[in-house]
Backbone bond lengths (Angstrom), bond angles and torsions (degrees), N, CA, C in turn:
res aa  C-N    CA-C-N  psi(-1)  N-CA   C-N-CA  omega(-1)  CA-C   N-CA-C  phi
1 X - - - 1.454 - - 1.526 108.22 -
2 X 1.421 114.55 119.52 1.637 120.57 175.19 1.535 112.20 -28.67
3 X 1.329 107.02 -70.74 1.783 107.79 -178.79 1.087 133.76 -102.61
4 X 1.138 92.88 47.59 1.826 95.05 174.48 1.287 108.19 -116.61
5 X 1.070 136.05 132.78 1.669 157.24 -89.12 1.840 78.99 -131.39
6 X 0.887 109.89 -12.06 2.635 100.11 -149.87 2.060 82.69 -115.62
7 X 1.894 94.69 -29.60 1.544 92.04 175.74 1.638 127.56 -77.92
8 X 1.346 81.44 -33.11 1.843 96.50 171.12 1.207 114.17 -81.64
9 X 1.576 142.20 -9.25 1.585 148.77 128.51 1.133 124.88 -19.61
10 X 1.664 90.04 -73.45 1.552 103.18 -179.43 1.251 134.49 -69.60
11 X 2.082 114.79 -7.44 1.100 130.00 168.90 1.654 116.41 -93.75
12 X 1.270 102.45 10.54 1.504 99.70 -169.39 1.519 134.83 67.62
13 X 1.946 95.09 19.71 1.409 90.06 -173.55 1.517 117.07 -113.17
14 X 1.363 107.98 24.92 1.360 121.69 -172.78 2.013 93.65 -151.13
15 X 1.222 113.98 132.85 1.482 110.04 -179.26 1.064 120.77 -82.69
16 X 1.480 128.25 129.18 1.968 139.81 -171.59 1.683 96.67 -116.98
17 X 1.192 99.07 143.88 1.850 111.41 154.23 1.402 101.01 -84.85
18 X 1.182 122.39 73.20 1.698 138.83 140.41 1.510 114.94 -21.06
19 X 1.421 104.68 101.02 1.587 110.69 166.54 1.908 99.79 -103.73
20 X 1.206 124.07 2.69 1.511 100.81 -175.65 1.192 121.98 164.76
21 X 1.257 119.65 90.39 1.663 132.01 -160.52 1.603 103.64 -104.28
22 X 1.300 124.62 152.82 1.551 134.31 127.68 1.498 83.71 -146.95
23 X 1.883 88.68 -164.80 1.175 124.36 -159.07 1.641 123.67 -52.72
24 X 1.298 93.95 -23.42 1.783 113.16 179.67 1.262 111.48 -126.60
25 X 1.276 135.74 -6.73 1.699 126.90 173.15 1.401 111.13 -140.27
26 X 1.465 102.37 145.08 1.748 101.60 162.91 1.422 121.25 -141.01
27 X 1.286 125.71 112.04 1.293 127.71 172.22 1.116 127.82 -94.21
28 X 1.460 117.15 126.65 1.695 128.35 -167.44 1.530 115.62 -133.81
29 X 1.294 137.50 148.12 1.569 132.53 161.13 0.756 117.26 -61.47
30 X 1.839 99.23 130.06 1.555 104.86 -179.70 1.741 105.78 -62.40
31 X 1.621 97.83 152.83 1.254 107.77 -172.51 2.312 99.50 -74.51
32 X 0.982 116.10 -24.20 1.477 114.43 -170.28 1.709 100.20 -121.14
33 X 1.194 127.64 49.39 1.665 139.80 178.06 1.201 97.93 -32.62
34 X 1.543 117.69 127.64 1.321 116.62 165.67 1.840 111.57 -107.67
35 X 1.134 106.88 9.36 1.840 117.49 154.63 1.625 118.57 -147.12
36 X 1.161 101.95 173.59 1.722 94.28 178.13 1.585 119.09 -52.21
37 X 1.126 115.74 -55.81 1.518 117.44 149.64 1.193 138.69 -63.96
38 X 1.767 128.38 90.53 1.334 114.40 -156.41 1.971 78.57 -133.01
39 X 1.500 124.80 162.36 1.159 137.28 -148.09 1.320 126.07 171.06
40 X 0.928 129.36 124.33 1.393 125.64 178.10 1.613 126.66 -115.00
41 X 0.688 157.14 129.11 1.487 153.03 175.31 1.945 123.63 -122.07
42 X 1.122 96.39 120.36 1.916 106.93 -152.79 1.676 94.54 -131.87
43 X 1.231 100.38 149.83 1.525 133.13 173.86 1.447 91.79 -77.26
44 X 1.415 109.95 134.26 1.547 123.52 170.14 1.859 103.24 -73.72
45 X 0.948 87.18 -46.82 1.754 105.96 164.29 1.758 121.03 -49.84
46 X 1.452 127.52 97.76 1.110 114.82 -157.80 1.977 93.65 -80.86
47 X 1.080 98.77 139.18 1.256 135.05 144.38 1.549 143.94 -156.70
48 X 1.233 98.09 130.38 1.811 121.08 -157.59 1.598 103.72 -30.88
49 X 1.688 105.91 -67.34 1.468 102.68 -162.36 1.804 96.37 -138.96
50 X 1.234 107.26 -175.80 1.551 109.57 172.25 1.681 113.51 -69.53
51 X 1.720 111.36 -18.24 1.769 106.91 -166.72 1.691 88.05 -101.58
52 X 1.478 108.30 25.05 1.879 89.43 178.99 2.272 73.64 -122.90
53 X 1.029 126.15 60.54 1.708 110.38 173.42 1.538 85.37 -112.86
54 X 1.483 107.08 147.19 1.372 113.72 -169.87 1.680 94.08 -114.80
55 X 1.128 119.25 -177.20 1.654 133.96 -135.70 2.200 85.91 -92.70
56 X 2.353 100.59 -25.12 1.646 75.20 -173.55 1.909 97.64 -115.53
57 X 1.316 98.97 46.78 1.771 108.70 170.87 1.705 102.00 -108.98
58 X 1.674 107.74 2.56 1.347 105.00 -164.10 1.414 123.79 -66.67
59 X 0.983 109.85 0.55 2.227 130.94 159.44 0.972 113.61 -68.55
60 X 1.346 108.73 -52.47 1.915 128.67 -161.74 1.736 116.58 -33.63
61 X 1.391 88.35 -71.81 1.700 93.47 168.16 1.143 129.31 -55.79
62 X 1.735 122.42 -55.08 1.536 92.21 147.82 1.598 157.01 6.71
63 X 1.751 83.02 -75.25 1.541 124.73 178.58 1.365 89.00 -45.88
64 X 0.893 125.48 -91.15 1.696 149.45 -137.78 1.452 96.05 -73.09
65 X 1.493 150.70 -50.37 1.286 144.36 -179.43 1.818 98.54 -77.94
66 X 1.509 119.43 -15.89 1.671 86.81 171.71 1.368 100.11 -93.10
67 X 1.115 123.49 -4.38 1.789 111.91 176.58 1.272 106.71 -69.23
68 X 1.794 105.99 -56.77 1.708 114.67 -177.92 1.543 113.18 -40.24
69 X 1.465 112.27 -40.12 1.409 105.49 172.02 1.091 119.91 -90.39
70 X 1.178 142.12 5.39 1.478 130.73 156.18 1.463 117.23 -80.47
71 X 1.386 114.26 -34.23 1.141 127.90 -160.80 1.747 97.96 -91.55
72 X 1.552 123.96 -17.34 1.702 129.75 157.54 1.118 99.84 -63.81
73 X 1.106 124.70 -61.47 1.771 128.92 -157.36 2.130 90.02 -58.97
74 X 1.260 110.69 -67.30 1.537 106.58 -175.09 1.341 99.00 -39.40
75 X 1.360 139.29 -58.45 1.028 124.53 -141.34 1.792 100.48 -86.19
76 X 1.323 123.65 19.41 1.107 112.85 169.74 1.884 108.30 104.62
77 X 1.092 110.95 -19.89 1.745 116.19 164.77 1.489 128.38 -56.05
78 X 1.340 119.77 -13.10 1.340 117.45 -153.22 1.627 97.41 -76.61
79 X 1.631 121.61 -50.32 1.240 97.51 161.14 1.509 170.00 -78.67
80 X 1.478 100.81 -5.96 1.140 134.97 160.25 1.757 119.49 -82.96
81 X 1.176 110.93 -39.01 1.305 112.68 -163.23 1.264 126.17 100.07
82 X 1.683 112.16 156.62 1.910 102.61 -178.19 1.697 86.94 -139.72
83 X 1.431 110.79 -178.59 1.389 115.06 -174.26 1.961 87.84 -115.07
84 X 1.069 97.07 138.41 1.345 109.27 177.19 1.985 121.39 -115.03
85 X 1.595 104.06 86.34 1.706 86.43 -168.39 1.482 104.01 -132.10
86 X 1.287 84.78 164.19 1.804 102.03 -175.25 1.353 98.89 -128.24
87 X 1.696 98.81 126.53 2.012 108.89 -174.30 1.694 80.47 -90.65
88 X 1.427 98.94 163.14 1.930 118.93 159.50 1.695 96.50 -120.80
89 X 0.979 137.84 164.19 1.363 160.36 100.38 1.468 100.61 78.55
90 X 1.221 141.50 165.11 1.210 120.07 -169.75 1.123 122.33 -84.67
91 X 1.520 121.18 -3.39 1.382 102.65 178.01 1.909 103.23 -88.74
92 X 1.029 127.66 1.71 1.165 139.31 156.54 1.610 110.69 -75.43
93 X 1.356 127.51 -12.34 1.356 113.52 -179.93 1.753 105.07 103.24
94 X 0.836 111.71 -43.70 1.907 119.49 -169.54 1.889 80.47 -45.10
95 X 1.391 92.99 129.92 1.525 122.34 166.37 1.727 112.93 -122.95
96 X 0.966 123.34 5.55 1.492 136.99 -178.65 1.432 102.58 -137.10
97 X 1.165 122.02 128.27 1.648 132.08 -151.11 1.875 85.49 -126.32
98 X 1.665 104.09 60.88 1.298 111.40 169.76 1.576 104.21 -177.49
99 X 1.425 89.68 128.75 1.689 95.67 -156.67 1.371 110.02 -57.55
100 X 1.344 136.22 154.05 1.432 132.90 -154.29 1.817 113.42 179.37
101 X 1.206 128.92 123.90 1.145 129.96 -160.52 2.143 98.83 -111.99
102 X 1.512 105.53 102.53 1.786 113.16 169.35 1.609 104.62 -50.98
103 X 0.933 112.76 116.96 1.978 113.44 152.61 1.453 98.69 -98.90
104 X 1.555 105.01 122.76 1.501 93.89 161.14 1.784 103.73 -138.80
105 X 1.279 108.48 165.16 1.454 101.91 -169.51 1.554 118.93 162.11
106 X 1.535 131.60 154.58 1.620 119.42 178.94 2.253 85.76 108.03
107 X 1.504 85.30 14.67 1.727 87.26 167.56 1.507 122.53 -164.13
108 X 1.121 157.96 98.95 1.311 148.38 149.74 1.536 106.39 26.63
109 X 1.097 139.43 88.73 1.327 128.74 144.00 1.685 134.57 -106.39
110 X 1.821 85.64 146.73 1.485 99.69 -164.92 1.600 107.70 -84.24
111 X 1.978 90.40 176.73 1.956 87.40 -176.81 1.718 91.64 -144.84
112 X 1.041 89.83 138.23 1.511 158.03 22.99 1.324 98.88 -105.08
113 X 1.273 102.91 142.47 1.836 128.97 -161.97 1.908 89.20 -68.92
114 X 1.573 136.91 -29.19 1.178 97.92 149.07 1.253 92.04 135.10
């Protein structure tokens, strides 16, 4: 999709602190971290939200939460733990209308996140 902000990332046409690319995922710091560990991990493949994954993205998620957790554990989460979430639609919170998995972590966090 032309303007979507996670698509123009993943094309290199907007600049990310890149922790971890191939052909189908890319994880970068969020630009506004809301803990020491803040991260994102996105389908190169645009899709809007998690209720738009079609029957042959059915790997995808997978994909993307075993990276998020490898790529928590590198970043120093593995013993403490990180919170791992995916917003939908806005009444879910999703402010980026491209599916995308938050790592955050490297702090005590409370619930409801608020």
């Amino acid at each position: 999709m032309s303007d979507c902000i996670f698509c123009k990332i993943a094309k290199g046409e907007i600049p990310s602190k890149k922790i971890f690319e191939d052909d189908e995922i890319l994880a970068f710091h969020d630009a506004a971290p809301q803990a020491p560990v803040h991260f994102l991990v996105i389908p190169r493949k645009h899709i809007r939200n998690i209720m738009e994954l079609e029957a042959s993205d059915i790997s995808l998620p997978g994909k993307l939460l075993n990276k998020a957790q490898e790529l928590a554990a590198a970043q120093g989460c593995a013993e403490k733990g990180a919170r791992f979430v995916i917003n939908c639609k806005s009444d879910g919170g999703q402010t980026v209308d491209h599916l995308h998995v938050h790592v955050l972590g490297g702090r005590t966090l409370s619930w409801p996140p608020g």
